[in-house]
C-alpha positions as CSV (number, residue, x, y, z in Angstrom):
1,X,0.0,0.0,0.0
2,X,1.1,3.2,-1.0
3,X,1.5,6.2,2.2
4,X,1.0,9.6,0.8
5,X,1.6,12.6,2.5
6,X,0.4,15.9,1.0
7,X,3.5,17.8,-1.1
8,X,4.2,21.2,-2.8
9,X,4.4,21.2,-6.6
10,X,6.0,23.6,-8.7
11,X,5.5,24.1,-12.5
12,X,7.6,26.6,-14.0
13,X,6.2,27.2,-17.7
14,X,9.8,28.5,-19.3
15,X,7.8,30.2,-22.3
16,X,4.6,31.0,-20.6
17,X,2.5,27.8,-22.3
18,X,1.0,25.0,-20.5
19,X,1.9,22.6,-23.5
20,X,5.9,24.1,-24.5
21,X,8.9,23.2,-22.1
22,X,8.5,23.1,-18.4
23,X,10.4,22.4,-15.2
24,X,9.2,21.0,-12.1
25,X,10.1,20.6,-8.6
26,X,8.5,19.0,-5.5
27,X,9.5,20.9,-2.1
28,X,12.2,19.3,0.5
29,X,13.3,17.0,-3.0
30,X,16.3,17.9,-4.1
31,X,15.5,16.4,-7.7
32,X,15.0,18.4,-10.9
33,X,12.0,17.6,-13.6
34,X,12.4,19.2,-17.4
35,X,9.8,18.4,-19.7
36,X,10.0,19.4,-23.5
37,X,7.4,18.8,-26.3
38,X,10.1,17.7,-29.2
39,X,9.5,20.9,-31.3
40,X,11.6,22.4,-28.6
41,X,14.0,20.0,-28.0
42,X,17.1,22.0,-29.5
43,X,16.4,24.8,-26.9
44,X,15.7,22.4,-24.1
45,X,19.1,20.2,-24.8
46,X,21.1,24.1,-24.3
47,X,20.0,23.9,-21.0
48,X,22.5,22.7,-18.0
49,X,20.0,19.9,-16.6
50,X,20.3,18.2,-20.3
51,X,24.1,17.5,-19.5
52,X,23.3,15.9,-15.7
53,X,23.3,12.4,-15.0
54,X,19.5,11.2,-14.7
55,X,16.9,9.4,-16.3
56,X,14.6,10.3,-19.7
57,X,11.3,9.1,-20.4
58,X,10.1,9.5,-23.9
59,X,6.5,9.9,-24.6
60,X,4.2,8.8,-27.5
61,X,2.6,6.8,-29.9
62,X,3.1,4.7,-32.9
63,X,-0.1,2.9,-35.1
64,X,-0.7,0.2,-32.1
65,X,-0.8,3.1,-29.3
66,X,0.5,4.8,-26.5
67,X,4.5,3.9,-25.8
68,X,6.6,5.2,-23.4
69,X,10.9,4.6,-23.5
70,X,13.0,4.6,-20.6
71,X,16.3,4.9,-20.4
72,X,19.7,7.0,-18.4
73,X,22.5,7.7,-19.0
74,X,25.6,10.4,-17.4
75,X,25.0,13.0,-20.1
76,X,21.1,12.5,-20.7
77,X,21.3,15.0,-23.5
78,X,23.5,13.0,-25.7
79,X,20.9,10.0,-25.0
80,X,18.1,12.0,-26.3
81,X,20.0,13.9,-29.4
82,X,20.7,10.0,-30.5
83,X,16.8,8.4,-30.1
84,X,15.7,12.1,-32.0
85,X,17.4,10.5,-34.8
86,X,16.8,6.8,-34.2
87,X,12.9,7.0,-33.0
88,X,10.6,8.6,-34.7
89,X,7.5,8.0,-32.7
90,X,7.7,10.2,-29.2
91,X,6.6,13.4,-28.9
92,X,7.5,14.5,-25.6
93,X,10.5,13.9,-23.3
94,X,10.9,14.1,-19.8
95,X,14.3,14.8,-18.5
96,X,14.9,13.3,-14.6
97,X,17.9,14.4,-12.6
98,X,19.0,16.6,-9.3
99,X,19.3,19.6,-8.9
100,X,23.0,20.1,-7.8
101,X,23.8,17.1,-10.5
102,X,24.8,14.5,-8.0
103,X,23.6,11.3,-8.6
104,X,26.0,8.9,-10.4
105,X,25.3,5.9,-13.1
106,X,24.8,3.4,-10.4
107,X,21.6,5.7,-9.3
108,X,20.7,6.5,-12.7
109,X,20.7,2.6,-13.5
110,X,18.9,2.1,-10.5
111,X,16.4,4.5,-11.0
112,X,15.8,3.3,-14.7
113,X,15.3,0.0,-13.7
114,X,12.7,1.1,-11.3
115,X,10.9,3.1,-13.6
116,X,10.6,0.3,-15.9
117,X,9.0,-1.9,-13.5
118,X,6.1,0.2,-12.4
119,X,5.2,0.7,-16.0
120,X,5.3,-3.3,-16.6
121,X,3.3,-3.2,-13.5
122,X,0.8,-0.9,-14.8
123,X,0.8,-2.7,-18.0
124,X,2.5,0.5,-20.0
125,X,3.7,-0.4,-23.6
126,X,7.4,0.3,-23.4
127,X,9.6,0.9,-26.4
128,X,12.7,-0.5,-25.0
129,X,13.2,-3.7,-23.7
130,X,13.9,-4.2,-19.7
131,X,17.5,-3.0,-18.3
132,X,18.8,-5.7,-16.1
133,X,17.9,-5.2,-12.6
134,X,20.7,-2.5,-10.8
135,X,21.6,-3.8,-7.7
136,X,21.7,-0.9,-4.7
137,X,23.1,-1.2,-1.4
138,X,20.1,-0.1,0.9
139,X,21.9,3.9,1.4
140,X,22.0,4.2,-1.7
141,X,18.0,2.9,-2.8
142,X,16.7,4.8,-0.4
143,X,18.3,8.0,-1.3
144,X,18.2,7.2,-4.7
145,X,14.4,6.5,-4.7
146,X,13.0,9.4,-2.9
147,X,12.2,10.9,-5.9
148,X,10.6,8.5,-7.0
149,X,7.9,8.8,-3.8
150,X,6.0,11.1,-5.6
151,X,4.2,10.6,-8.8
152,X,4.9,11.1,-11.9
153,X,2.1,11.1,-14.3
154,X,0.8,11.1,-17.7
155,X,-2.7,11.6,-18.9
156,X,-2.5,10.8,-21.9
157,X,-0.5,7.4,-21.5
158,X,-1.9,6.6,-17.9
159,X,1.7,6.2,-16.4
160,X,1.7,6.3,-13.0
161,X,5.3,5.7,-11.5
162,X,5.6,5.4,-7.4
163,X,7.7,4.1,-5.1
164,X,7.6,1.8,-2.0
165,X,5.9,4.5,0.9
């Protein structure tokens, strides 16, 4: 069972539209969200965040439906820059990392691998096909996952991405 507790979003519209490039951020978290419509994905990979280590989730659809890719990587703009070539079917991406760029690849591994299990769980068509499970020492999961206690969701695709409360 999942323990909620009531938390402060904030949404920071960088051009002033609900659907262009926006960041968020979740009080007392000391994790960074950018999200970016792929029309704007030149000016969002100029930005610092794109060079962190983190995790990306790529949003959209193909003839069959709704598909979501995850993946991480230690520069997550280069990651990106490579599927905008190679993948022609998302439409959004969702840039995950912290704010002071300090999690490494283990926690970026870890965190991808997590990601990709709630969205088997929840029965989400994934693009990619599952990363091998990152082992954590217990430090490191539970710093690593508190970001991931609060939730991160689509409409549109019905993701819904949690972590152990």
């Amino acid at each position: 069972m999942l323990h909620t507790k009531p938390q402060s979003l904030e949404l920071f519209f960088i051009d002033g539209k609900p659907d262009g490039m926006l960041t968020a951020e979740v009080f007392n978290w000391t994790g960074h969200v950018l999200m970016t419509p792929r029309t704007q994905l030149s000016a969002a990979l100029r930005r610092t965040e794109a060079r962190y280590t983190g995790v990306y989730l790529l949003l959209g659809e193909d003839d069959n439906g709704p598909l979501l890719y995850v993946g991480e990587g230690e520069d997550i703009g280069d990651r990106i820059k490579s599927h905008d070539v190679k993948k022609d079917w998302w439409t959004t991406a969702v840039l995950i990392t912290s704010a002071a760029n300090n999690l490494n690849k283990a926690h970026a591994k870890y965190l991808e691998s997590r990601l990709v299990e709630e969205a088997r769980r929840i029965d989400c068509f994934l693009a990619n096909t599952r990363p091998a499970k990152a082992a954590a020492d217990t430090a490191t999961s539970g710093n690593t996952e508190s970001p991931l206690l609060f939730e991160l969701r689509t409409s549109k695709l019905g993701i819904q991405a949690t972590g152990p409360g």
